[in-house]
C-alpha positions as CSV (number, residue, x, y, z in Angstrom):
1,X,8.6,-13.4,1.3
2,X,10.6,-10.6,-0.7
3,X,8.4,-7.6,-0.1
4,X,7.7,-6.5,3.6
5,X,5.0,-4.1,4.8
6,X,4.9,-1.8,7.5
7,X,2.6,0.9,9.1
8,X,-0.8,-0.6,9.8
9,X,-2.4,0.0,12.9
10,X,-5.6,1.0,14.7
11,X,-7.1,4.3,13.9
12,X,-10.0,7.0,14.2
13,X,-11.8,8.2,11.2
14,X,-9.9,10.8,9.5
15,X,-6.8,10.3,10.9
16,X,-3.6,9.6,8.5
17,X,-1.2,6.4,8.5
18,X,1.9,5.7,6.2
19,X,2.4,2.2,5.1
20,X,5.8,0.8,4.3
21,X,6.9,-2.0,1.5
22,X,10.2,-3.0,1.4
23,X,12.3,-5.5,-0.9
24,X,15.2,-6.6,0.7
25,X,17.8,-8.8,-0.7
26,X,15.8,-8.2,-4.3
27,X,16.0,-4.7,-6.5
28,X,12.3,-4.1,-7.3
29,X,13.1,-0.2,-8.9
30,X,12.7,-1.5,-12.6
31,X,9.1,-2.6,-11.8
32,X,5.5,-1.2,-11.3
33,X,4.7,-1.9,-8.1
34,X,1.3,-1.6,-6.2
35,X,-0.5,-1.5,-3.2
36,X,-3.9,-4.1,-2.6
37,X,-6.3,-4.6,0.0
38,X,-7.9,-7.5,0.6
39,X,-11.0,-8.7,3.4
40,X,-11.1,-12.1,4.9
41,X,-12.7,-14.5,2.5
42,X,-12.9,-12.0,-0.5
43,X,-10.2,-11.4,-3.4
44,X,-7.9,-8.7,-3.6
45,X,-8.6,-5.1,-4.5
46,X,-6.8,-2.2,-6.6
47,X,-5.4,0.9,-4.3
48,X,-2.7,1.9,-6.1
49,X,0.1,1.6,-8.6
50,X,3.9,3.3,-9.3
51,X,5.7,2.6,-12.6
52,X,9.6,3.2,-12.5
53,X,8.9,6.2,-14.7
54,X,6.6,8.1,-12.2
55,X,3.0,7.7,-13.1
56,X,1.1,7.0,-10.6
57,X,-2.7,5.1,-10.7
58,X,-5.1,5.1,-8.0
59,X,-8.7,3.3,-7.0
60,X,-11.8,6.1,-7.5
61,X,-12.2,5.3,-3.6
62,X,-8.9,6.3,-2.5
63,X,-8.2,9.2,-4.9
64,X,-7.8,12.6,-3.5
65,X,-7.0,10.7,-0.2
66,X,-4.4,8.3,-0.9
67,X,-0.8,8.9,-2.7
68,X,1.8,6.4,-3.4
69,X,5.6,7.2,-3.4
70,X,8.8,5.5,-3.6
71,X,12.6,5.9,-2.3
72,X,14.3,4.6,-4.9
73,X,17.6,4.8,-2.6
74,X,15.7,2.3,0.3
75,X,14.4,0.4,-2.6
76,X,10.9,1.2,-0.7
77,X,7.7,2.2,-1.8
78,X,4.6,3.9,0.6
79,X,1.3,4.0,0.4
80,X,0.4,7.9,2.8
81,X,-3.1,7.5,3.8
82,X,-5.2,10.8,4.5
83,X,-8.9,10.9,5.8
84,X,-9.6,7.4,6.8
85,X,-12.5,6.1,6.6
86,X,-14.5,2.9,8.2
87,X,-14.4,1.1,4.5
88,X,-10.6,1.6,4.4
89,X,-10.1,-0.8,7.0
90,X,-8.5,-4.2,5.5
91,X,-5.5,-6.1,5.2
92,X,-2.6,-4.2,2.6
93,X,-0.3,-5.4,0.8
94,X,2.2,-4.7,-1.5
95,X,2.8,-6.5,-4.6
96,X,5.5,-6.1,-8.2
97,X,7.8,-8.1,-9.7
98,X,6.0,-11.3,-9.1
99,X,6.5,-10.8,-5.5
100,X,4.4,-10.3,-2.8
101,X,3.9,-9.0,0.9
102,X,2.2,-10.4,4.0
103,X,0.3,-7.5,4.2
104,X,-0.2,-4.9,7.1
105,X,-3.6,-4.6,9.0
106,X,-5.3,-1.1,8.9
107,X,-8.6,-0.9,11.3
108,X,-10.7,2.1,10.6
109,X,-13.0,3.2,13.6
110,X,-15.2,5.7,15.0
């Protein structure tokens, strides 16, 4: 595993969380790196993206609620997560470089 995630939990609707994605032992600052969901038997989906130049994609569903940052000095990217909702809830992980994450479980409820 070179990329870890952090952050997930158990929430309310409409409450905020801050996921985490670290690359240790690997320098991921020259790549775009983005953030997936995925749901137990179905493929991965599109959240968000981060090239090293700044721009910055997201998913319709998450725009206006989602925004994706990066300390370049931690060599660590986060996903800030605003307004959850129900459908939000899934497994996220982070992904550049060729590398991957476990992923960090986010449960939407209420």
């Amino acid at each position: 595993v070179q990329l870890v995630e952090s952050g997930g939990g158990s929430v309310q609707v409409g409450d905020s969380l801050r996921l985490s994605c670290e690359g240790p032992g690997r320098d991921f600052r020259s790549y775009t790196m983005g953030w997936f969901r995925q749901w137990p038997g179905k493929g991965r989906e599109f959240v968000a993206s981060l090239r090293p130049d700044g721009d910055v994609n997201y998913a319709d569903s998450v725009k206006g609620r989602f925004t994706m940052t990066r300390d370049n000095a931690k060599n660590t990217w986060y996903l800030h997560m605003n307004s959850l909702k129900p459908e939000d809830t899934a497994t996220y992980l982070c992904g550049g470089g060729g590398a991957w994450g476990q992923g960090t479980q986010v449960t939407v409820s209420g």
